[in-house]
C-alpha positions as CSV (number, residue, x, y, z in Angstrom):
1,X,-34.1,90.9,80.5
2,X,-30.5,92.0,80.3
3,X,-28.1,89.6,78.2
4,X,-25.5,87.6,80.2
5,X,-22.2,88.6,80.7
6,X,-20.1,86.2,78.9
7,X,-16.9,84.5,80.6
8,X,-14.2,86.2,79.1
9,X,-12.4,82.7,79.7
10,X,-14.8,80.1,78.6
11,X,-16.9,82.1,77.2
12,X,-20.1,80.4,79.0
13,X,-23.3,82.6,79.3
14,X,-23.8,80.4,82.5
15,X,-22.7,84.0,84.8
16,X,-24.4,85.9,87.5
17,X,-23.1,89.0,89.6
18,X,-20.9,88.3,92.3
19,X,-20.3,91.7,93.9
20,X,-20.2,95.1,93.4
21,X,-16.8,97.2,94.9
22,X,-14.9,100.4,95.1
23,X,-11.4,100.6,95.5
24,X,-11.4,100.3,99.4
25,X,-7.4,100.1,99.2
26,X,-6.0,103.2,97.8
27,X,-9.6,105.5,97.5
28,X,-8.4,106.2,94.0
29,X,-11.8,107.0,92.9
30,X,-15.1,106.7,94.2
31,X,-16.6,104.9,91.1
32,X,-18.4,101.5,91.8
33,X,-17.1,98.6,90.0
34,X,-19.3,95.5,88.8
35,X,-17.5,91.6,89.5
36,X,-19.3,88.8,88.0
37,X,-18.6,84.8,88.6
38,X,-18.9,82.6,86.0
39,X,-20.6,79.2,87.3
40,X,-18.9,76.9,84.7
41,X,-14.9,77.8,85.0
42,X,-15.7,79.8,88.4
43,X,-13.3,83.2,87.3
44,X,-15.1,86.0,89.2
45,X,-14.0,89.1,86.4
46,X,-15.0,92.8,85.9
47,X,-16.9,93.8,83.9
48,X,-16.6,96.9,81.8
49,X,-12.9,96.5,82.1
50,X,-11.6,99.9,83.5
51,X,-8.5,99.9,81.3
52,X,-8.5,104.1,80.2
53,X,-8.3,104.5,83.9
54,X,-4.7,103.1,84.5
55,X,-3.5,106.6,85.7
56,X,-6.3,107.1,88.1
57,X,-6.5,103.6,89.4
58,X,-2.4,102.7,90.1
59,X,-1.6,105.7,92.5
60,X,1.9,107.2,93.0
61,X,1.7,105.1,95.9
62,X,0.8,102.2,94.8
63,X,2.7,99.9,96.7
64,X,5.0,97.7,93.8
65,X,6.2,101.6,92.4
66,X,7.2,102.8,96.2
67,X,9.1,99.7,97.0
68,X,7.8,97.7,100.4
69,X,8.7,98.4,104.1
70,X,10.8,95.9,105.1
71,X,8.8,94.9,108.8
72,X,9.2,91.4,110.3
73,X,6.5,89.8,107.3
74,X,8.2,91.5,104.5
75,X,11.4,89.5,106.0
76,X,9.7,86.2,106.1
77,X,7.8,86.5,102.3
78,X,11.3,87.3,101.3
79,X,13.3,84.2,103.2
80,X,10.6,82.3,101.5
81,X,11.0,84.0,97.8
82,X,14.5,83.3,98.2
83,X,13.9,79.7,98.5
84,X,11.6,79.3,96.1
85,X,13.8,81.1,93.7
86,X,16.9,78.9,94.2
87,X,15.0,75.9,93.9
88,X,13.3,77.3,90.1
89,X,16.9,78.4,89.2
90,X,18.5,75.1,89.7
91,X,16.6,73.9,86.9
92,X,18.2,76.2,84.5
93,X,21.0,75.0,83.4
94,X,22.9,78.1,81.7
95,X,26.1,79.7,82.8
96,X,24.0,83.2,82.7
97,X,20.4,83.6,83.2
98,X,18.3,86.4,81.7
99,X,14.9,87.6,83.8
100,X,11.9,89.4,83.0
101,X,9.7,90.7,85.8
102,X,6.9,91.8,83.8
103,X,4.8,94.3,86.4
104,X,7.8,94.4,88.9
105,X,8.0,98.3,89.7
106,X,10.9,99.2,90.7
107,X,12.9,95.9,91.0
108,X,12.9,95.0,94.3
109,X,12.2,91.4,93.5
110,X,14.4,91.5,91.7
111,X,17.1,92.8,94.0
112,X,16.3,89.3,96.0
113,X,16.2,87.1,93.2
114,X,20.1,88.6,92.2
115,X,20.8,87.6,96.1
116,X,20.2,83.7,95.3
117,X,22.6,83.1,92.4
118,X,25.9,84.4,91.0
119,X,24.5,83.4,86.9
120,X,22.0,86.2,86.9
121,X,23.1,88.6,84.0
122,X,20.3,91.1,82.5
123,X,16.8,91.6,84.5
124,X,14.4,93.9,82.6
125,X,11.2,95.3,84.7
126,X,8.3,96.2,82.4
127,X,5.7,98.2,84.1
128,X,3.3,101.4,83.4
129,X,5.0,103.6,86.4
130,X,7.1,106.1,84.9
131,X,8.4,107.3,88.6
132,X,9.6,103.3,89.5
133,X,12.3,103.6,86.2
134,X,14.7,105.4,88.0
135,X,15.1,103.6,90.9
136,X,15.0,100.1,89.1
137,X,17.9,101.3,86.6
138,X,19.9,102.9,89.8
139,X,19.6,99.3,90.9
140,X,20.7,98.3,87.8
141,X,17.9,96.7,85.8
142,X,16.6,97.4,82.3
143,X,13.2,99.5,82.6
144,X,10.1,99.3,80.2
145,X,7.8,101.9,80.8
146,X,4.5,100.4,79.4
147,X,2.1,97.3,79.3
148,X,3.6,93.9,78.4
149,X,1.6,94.1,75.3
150,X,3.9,96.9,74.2
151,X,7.4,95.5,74.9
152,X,9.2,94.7,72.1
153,X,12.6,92.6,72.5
154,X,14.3,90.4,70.3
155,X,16.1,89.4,73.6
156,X,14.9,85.8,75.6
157,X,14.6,85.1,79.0
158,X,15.3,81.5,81.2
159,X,13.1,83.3,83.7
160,X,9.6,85.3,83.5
161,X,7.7,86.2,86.1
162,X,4.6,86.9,86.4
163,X,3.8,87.6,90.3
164,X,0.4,89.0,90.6
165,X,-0.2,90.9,87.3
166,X,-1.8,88.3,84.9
167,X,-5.6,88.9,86.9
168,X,-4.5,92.8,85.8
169,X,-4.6,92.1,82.5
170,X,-7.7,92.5,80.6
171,X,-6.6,89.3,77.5
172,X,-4.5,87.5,78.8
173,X,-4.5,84.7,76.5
174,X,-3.0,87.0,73.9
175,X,-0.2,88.4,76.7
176,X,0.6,84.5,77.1
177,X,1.0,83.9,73.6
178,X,3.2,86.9,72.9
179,X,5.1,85.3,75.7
180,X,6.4,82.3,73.8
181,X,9.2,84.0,71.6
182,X,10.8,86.0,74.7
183,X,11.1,82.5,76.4
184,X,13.8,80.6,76.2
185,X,13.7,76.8,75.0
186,X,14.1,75.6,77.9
187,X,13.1,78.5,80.0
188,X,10.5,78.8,83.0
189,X,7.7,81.5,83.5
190,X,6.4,81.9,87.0
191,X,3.0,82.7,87.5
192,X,1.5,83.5,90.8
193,X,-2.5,84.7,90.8
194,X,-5.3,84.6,93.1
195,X,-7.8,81.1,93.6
196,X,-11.7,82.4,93.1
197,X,-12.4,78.7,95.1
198,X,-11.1,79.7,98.0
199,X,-12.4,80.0,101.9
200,X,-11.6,83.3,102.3
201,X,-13.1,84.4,99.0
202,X,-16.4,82.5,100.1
203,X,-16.3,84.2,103.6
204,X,-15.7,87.4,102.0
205,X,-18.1,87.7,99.4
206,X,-20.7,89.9,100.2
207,X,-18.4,92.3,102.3
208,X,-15.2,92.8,100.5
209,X,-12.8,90.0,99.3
210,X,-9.2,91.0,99.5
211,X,-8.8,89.1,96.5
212,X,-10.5,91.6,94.3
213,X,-8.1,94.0,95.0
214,X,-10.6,96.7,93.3
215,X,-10.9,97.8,90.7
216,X,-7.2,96.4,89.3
217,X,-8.3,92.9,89.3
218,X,-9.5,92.0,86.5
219,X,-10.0,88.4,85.9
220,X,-9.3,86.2,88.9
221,X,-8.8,82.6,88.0
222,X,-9.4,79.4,89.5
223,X,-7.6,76.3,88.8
224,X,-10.2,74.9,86.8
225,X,-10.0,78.6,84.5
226,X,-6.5,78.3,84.3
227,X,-6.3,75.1,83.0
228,X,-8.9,76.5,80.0
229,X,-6.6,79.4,79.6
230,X,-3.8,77.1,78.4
231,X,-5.8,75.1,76.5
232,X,-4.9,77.1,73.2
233,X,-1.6,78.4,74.2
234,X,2.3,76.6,74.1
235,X,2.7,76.3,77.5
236,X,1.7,73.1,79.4
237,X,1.3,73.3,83.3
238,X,5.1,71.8,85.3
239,X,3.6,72.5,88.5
240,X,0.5,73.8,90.1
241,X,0.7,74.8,94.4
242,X,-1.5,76.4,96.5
243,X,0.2,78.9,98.7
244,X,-0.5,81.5,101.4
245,X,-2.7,84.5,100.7
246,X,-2.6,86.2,104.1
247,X,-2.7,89.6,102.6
248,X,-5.9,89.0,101.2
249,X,-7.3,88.2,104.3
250,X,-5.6,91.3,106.0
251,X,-7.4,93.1,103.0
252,X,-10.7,91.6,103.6
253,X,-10.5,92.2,107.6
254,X,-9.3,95.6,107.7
255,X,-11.5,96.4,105.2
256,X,-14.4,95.2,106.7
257,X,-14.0,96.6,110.1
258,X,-12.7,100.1,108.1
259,X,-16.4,99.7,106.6
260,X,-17.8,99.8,110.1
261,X,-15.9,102.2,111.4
262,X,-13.8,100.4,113.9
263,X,-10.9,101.0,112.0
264,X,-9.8,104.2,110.2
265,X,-8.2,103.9,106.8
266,X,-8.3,106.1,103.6
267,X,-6.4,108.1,100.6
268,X,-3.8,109.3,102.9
269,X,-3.1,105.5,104.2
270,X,-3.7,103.3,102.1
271,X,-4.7,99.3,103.9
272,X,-2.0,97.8,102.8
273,X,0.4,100.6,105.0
274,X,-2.3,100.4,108.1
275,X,0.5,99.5,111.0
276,X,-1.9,95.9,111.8
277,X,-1.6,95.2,107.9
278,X,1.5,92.7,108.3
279,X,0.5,91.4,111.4
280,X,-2.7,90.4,110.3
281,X,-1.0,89.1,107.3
282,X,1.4,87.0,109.2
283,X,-1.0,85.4,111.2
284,X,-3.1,84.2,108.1
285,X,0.3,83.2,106.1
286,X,0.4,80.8,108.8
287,X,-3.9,79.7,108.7
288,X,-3.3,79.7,104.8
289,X,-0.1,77.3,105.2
290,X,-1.8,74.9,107.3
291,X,-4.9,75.1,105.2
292,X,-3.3,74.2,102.0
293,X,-2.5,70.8,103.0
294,X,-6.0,69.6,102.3
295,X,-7.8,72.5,101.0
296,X,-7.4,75.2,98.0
297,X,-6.0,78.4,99.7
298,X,-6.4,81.9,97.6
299,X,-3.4,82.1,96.5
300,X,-1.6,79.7,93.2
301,X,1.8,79.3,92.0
302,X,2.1,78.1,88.5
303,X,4.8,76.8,86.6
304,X,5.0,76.8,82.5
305,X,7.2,75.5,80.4
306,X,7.1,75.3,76.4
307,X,5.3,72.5,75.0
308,X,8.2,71.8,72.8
309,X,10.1,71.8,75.7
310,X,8.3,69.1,77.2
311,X,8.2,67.3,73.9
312,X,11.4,67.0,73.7
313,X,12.2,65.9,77.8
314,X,9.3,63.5,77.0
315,X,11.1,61.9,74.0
316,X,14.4,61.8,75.9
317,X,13.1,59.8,78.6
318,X,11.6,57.3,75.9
């Protein structure tokens, strides 16, 4: 009998296999890839971690290094960014503010978050694509080419953001803790990362669950995970939302009907550039919107702030 995979969160033997994938997104490689889902904490997570693969498994057009197309859904995400981004910013009160988008290619979130508010002063992208660098800088943002483990700054941010990369990273507990010194006192990191307990994650399981985004997911959370996560680290949760995840359930559709040969996708277009991809999308933003008023969606935004932070608001107030 084979030993149990242990939860690389809780580290419960409790685990059983949840799926097996390729990379139906960008046909990278034709390698299968092995998910497993813990039954205590519920994080579905890879297992081996394919992290010598980087090169192979984040093409050139991958779609945070070539920018995004900016169709009628792109427009909406990014009226909706905008307002979620004014609203985080208000609570910073500094006469400049100081962002790190760690994973955020060539800047473009960036560009939108400079759109909201006249304080922003240095943005610094860290991300592994060397070709992203020069159109971030041209845009004028700082560029790290390599893994958040790697960057080394004495400077401190208001702001990190952490938009889809922590399930790409194979400890994050450690990447959290190394985030503490590059956060200001009083700063914010936002975190936003897929929800294992979802319905679209249960519909999609023995098919392919956009969610997995294969094989560059590594450990998917859900809320019950995340709150383990922090357990040992200096962050406590300031807010906790579900949101809208309808490109996972463009992933999972076009996916599945690619996979019976209704639709054609492949290495020359990748899913997330099929010409239904944002319509699909759209449609579920909206299912996803109405669902997360009494349900969990697939989809979290998270909130951190330093524990001493809190502390100290905490003591203020008393």
């Amino acid at each position: 009998m084979n030993n149990p995979v242990i939860c690389p969160v809780c580290q419960s033997p409790d685990t059983a296999l949840w799926a097996n994938a390729m990379d139906y997104e960008y046909f990278s490689t034709d390698k299968l890839y092995t998910y497993y889902h813990c039954h205590a904490c519920h994080t579905i997570y890879i297992d081996p971690v394919p992290s010598g693969e980087l090169k192979i498994i984040y093409p050139s057009n991958y779609y945070s290094f070539a920018g995004v197309k900016k169709n009628r859904a792109f427009q909406v995400k990014e009226w909706l960014d905008k307002k979620l981004f004014r609203k985080l910013l208000r609570q910073i009160k500094a006469d400049k503010i100081n962002i790190l988008d760690i994973g955020g290619g060539t800047g473009w979130i960036l560009d939108n978050i400079k759109k909201t508010d006249p304080r922003i002063n240095i943005t610094q992208v860290v991300d592994i694509d060397p070709l992203a660098r020069q159109k971030a800088e041209d845009n004028g943002h700082l560029y790290f080419e390599g893994r958040i483990e790697e960057f080394k700054t004495s400077q401190q941010f208001h702001l990190i953001l952490m938009l889809n990369i922590i399930e790409h990273i194979s400890d994050p507990e450690k990447v959290m803790q190394s985030l503490h010194d590059k956060l200001m006192p009083d700063g914010i990191i936002l975190i936003k990362t897929p929800n294992t307990q979802s319905l679209d994650a249960s519909l999609f399981k023995k098919k392919y669950w956009g969610g997995l985004h294969c094989p560059r997911h590594w450990i998917i959370f859900s809320e019950k995970s995340f709150r383990i996560l922090l357990k040992e680290l200096p962050f406590d949760i300031a807010s906790l939302k579900f949101t809208q995840a309808g490109a996972f359930w463009a992933f999972s559709i076009i996916i599945y009907l690619s996979r019976k040969k209704l639709m054609v996708t492949g290495k020359e277009r990748p899913v997330i550039y099929h010409p239904l991809f944002p319509w699909i999308s759209s449609f579920f933003a909206g299912i996803d919107f109405l669902l997360s008023l009494f349900t969990r969606t697939s989809q979290m935004f998270i909130v951190l702030k330093s524990k001493e932070n809190e502390t100290k608001l905490l003591s203020r107030s008393i």
